[in-house]
N, C-alpha and C positions, 0 to 999 in steps of 0.2 A: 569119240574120235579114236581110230583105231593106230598104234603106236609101233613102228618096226622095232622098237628100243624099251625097253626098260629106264636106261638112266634118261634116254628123252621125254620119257614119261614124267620121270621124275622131276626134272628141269622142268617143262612145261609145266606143271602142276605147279612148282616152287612158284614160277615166274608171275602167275597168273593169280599168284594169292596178292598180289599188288594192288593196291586200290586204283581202279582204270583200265585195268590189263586182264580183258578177255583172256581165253583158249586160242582162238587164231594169234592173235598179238604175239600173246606168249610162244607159241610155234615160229612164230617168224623173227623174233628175236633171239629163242635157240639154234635155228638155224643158222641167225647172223653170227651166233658166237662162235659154232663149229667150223665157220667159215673162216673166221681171222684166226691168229697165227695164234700158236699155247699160250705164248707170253701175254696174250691181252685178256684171256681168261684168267690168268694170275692175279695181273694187276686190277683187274675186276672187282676178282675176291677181294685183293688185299684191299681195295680202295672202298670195298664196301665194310667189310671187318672194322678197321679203322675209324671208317665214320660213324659207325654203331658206337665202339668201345671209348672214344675218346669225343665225341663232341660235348659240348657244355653248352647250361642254358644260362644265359646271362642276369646274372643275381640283382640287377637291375629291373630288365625289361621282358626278361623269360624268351627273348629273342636265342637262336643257336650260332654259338661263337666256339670258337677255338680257346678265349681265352676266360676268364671267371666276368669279365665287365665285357660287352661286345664293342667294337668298335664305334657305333653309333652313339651308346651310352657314353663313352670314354674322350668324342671327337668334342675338343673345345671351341669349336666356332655351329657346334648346335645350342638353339636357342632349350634351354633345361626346363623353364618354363614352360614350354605348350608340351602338353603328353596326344598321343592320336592314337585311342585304344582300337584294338586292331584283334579279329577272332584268331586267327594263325599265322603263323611266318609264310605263308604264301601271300595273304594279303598286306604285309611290312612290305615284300619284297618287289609287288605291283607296286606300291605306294614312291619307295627309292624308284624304282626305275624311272618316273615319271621325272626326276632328279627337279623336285617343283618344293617341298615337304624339308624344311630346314631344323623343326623340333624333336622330340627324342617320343619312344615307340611304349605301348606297356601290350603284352600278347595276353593273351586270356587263355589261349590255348582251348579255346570251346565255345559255346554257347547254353544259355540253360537253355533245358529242356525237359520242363516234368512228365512227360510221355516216355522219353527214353533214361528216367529217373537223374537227370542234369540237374543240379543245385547252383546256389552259389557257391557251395564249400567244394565244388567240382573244378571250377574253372578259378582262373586267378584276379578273384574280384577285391578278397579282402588284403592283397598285397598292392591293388590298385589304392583301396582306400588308406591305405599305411605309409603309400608311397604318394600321394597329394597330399596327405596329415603333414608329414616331415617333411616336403621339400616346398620351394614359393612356388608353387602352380598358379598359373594366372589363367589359363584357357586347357580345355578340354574338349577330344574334338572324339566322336564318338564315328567308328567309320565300320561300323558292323552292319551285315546283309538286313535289306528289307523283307527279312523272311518274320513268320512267329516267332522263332529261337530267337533272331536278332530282334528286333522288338520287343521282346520280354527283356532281353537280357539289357536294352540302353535306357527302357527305363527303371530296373532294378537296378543300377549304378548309376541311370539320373539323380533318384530319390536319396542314392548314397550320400552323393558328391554332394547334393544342394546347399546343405549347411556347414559346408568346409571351406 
């Protein structure tokens, strides 16, 4: 792709290193930005800056909060009992939306994968089994893709949970 610009070069390239965001995409979202007014490339940055340097993973559930416990963790009228392990905050976030899911979340943040040398000590499996040890877990609801990685990974934390 041939570029009138250097720094649009340089933006498309940034933009495109996105997981999703082709070359065209990426062009067509630089152009949207050169479009809108300076002020909203500021607040861009700043809005992106910000969410890089200050988001927090919640010391509970490894969900992304603002605050050290996420809201979810923290909300008293979910039931603390039921956990719904969940591969990444995209699939927490489908799950709320459904506004159907009343128990509290635990992310794993991954799946194993020993092809792409994925373990358990990669993903947050032994903070899953630390966090049913210590708290009354009654149900456990295991909502990871029907892929290999997901398969492997629910019954290496079936096998975990069984005798807890």
């Amino acid at each position: 792709m041939e570029f009138p610009s250097k720094l649009l070069e340089n933006l498309v390239y940034n933009i495109s290193q996105l997981s999703g965001i082709g070359k065209r995409s990426a062009l067509r979202i630089a152009l949207e930005i050169l479009r809108k007014p300076k002020e909203y490339s500021r607040d861009l940055s700043e809005s992106i800056f910000d969410f890089k340097t200050q988001i927090k993973h919640c010391s509970e559930c490894h969900n992304i909060s603002d605050k050290d416990i996420c809201d979810i963790c923290s909300n008293s009228s979910r039931d603390q009992s039921i956990i719904c392990i969940v591969e990444d905050i995209r699939v927490l976030m489908a799950i709320e939306n459904s506004m159907q899911y009343k128990g509290v979340y635990h992310v794993l943040g991954g799946l194993i994968s020993p092809i792409d040398g994925i373990g358990p000590s990669e993903i947050k499996a032994d903070e899953l089994i630390n966090r049913i040890k210590s708290n009354k877990v009654t149900e456990v609801i295991f909502a990871l893709s029907t892929t290999m990685e997901g398969d492997t990974t629910n019954y290496y934390l079936f096998f975990m949970t069984i005798d807890i």
